[in-house]
Structures are given as structure tokens and as C-alpha cells.
N, CA, C and O of each residue as an XYZ file, in Angstrom:
368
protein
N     -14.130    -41.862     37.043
C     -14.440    -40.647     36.324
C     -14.202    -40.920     34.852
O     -13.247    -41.616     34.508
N     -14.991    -40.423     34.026
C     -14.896    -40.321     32.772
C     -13.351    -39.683     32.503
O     -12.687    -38.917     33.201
N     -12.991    -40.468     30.893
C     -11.812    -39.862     30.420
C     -11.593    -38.355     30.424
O     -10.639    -37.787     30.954
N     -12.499    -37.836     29.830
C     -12.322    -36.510     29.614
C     -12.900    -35.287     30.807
O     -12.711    -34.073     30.875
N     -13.501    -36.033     31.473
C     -13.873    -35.182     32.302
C     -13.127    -33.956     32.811
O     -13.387    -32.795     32.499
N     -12.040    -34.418     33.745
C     -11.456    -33.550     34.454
C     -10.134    -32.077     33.516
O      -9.605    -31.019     33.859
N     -10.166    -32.784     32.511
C      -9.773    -32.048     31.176
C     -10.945    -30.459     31.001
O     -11.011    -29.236     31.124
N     -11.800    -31.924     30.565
C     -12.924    -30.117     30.712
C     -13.501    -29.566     32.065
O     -13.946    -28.431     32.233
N     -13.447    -30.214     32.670
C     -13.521    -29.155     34.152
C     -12.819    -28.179     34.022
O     -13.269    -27.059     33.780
N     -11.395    -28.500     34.186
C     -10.356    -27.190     34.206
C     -10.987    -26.113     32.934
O     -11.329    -24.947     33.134
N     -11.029    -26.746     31.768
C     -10.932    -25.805     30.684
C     -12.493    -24.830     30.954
O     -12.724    -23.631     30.794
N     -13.351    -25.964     31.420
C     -14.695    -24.839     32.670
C     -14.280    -23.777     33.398
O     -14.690    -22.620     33.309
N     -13.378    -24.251     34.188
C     -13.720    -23.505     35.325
C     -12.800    -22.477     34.682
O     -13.433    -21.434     34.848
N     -11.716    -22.174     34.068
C     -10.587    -21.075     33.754
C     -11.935    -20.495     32.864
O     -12.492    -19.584     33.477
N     -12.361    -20.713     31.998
C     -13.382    -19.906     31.289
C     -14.442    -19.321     31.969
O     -14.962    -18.312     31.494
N     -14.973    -19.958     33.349
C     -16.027    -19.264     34.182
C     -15.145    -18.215     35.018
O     -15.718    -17.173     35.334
N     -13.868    -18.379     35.390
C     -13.074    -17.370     36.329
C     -12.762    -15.800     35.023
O     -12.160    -14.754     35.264
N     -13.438    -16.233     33.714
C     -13.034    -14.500     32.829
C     -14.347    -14.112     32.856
O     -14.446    -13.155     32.087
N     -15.533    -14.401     33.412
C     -16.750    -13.930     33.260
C     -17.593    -13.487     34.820
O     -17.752    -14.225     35.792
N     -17.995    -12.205     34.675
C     -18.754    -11.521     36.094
C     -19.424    -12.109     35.837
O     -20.204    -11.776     34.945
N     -19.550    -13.684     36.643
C     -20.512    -14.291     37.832
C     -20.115    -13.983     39.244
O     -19.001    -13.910     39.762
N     -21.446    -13.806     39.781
C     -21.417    -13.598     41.245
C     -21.181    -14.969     42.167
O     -20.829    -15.067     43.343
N     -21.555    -16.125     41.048
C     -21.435    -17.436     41.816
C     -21.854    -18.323     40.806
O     -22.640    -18.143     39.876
N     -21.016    -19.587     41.235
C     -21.537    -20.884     39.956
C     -22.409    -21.583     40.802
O     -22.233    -21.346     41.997
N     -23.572    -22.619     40.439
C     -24.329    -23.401     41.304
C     -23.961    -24.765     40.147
O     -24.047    -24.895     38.926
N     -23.644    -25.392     40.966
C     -23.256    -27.358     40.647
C     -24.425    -28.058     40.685
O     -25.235    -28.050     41.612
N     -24.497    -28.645     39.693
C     -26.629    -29.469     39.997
C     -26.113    -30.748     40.482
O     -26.934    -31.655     40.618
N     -24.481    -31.040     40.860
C     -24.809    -32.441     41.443
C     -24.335    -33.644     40.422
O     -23.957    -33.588     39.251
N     -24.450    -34.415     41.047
C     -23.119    -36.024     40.589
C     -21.924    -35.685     39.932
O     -21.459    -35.914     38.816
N     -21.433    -34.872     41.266
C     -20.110    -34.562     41.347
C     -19.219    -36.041     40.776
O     -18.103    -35.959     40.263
N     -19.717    -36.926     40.917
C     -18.643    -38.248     40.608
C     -19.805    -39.412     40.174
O     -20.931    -39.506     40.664
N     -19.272    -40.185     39.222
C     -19.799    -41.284     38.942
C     -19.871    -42.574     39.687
O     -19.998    -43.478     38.862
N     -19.840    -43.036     40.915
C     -20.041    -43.654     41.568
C     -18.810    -44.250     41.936
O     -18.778    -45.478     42.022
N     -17.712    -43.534     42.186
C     -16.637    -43.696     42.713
C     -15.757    -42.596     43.601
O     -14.920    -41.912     43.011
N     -15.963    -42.443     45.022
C     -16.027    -41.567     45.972
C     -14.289    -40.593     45.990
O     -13.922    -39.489     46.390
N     -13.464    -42.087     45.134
C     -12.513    -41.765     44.994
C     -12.513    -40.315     44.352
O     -12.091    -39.301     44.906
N     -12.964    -40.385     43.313
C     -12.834    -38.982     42.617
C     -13.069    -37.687     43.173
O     -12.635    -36.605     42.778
N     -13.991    -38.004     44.373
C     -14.408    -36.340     44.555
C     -12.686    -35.267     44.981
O     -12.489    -34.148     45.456
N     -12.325    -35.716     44.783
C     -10.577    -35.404     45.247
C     -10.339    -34.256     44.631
O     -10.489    -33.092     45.003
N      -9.819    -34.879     43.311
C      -9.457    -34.635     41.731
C     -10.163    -33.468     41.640
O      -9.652    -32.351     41.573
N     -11.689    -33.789     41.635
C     -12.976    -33.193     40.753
C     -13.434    -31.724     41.820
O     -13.880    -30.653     41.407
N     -13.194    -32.053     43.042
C     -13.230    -31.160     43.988
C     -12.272    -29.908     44.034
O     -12.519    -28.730     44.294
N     -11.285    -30.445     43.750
C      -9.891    -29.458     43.803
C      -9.933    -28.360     42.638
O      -9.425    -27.261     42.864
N     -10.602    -28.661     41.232
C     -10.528    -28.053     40.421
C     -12.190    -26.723     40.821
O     -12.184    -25.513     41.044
N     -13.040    -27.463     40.764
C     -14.198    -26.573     41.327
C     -13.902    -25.954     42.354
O     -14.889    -25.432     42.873
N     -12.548    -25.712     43.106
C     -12.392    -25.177     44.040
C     -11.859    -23.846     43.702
O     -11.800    -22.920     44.512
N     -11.419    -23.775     42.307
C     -10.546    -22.915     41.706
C     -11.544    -21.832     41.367
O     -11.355    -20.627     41.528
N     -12.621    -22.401     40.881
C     -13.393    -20.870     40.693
C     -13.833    -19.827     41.599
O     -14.801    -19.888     42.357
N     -12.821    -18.619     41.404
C     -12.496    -17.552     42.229
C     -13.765    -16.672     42.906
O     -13.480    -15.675     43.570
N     -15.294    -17.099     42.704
C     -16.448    -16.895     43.383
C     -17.030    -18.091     44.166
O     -16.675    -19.261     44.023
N     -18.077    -17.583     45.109
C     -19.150    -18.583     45.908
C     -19.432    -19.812     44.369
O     -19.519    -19.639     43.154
N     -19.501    -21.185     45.410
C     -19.709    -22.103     44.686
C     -20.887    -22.995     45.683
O     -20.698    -23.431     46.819
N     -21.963    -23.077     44.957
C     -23.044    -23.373     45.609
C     -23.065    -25.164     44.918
O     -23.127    -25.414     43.714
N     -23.008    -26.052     45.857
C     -23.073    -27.465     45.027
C     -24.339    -28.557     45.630
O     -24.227    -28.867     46.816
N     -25.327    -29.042     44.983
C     -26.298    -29.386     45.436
C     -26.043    -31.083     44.967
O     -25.417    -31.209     43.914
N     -26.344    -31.987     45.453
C     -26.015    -33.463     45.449
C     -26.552    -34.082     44.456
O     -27.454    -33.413     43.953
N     -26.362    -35.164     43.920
C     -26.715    -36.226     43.197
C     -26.744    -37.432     43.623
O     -26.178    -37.855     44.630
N     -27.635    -38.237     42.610
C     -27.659    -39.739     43.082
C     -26.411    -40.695     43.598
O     -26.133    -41.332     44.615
N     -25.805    -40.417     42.269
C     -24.370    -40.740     42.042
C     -23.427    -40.647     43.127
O     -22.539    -41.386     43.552
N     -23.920    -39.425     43.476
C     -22.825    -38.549     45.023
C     -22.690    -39.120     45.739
O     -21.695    -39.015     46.456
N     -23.862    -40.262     45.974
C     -23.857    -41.028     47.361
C     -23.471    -42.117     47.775
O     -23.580    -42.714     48.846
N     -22.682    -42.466     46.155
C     -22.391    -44.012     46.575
C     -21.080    -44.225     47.386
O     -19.957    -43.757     47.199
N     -21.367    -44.740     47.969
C     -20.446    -45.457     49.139
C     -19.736    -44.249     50.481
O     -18.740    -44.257     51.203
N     -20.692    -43.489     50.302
C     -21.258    -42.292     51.392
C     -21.479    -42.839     52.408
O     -22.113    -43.864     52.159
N     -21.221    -42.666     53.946
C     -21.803    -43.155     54.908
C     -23.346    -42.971     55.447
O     -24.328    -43.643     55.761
N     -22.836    -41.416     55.326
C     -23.797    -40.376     55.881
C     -23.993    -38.870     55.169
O     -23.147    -38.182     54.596
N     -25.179    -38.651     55.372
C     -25.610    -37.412     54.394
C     -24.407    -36.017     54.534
O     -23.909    -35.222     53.738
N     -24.310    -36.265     55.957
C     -24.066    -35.175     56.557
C     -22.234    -35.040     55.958
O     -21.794    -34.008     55.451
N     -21.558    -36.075     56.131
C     -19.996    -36.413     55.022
C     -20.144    -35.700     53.699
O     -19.423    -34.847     53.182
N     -21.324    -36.295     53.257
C     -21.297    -35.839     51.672
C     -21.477    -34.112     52.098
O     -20.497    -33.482     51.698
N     -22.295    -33.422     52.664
C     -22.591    -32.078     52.480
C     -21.464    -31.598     53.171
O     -21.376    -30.400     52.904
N     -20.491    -31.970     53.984
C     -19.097    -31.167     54.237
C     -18.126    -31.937     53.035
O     -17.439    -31.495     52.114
N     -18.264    -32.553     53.258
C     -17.332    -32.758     51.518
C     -17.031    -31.829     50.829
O     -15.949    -31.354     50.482
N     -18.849    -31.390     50.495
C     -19.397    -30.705     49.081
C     -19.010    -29.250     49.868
O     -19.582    -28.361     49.238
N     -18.345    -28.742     50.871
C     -18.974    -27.361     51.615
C     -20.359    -26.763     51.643
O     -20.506    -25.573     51.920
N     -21.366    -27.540     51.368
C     -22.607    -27.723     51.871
C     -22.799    -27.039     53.319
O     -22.025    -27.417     54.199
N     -23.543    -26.286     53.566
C     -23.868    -25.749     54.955
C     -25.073    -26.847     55.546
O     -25.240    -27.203     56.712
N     -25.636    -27.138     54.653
C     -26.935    -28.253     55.084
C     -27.434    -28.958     53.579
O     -27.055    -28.681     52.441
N     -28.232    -29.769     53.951
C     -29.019    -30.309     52.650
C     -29.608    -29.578     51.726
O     -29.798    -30.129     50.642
N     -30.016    -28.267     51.887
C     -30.504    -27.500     51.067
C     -30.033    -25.983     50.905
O     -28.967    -25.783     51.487
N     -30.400    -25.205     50.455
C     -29.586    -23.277     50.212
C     -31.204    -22.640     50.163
O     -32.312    -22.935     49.715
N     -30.673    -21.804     50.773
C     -31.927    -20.512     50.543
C     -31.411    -19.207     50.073
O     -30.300    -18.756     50.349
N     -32.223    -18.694     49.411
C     -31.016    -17.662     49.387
C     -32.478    -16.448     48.601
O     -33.438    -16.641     47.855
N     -31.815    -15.092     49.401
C     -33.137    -14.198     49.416
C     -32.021    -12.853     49.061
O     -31.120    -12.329     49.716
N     -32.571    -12.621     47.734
C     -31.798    -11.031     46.570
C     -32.376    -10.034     47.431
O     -33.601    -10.099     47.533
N     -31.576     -8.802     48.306
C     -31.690     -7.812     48.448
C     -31.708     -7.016     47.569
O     -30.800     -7.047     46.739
N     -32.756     -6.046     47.472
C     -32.721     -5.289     45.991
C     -31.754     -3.762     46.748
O     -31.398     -3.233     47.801
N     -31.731     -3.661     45.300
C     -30.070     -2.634     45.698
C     -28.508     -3.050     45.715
O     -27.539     -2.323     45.496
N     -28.533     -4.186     45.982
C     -27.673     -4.493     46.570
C     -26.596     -5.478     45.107
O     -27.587     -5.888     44.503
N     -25.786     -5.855     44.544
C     -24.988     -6.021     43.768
C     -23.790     -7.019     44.456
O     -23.176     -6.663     45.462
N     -23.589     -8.091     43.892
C     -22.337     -9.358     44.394
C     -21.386     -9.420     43.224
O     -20.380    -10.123     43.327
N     -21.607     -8.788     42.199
C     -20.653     -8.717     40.976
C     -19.517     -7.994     41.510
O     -18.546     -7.752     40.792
């Protein structure tokens, strides 16, 4: 992992936990090609006090066995999210 990374994660995620989001979405390469990290990097994205939607990267996969590891890792329900807005309806 980069030096600074996990520095500004935290200082992320405490700044996304003072703002009505209904949910953060992660675009992925959770880690730079060292599986070790998802630990560290995981624990802190865990902190933000809404749904956390995290979708994979290249990066994600190195030294991954199987797809299916990485998407429970990630709390991934499957390889992909669908997701359909009831109107009326409010998650704030």
C-alpha cells in the first residue's frame, strides 16, 4: 500500500460518516497488488456508518484464488449490484 494511503482513508471515511449519504460505492483496487493489505484497508471502509457497495479491480485480484474469495472478502453478494429506486421511498 501506498505511504499515505491509509492516513487518508481514515481522514475519508470520518468526513463521509458527517454527511447524509445513503451509501458510499468503492470503484475498486481496493489494494495495489498486495492481498496483504486488504486487512488494514478493509477495516477502515468498514467504519463508514452506511451500506458500502464495493465493486473490484484489476489490482484486487492479484494473488486471489478465486472470484468468488475476492467478492466475500469485499462483502460482495455476487459479481455485480442491481439496484432499482422506489419512488417515495427515502434511505437518508
Amino acid at each position: 500500500m501506498y505511504r499515505n494511503s491509509l492516513p487518508k482513508l481514515k481522514a475519508a471515511i470520518s468526513d463521509l460518516n458527517k454527511q447524509k449519504m445513503p451509501f458510499l460505492i468503492n470503484l475498486g483496487d481496493v489494494v495495489d497488488r498486495n492481498p496483504a493489505d486488504f486487512t488494514p484497508i478493509l477495516k477502515e471502509i468498514r467504519k463508514f456508518r452506511k451500506a458500502v457497495y464495493t465493486t473490484t479491480g484489476n489490482h484486487d485480484y492479484h494473488g486471489i484464488k478465486s472470484n468468488d474469495s475476492l467478492y466475500k472478502l469485499l462483502d460482495m453478494p455476487a459479481e455485480y449490484y442491481s439496484f432499482k429506486r422506489e419512488i417515495g421511498v427515502s434511505s437518508c
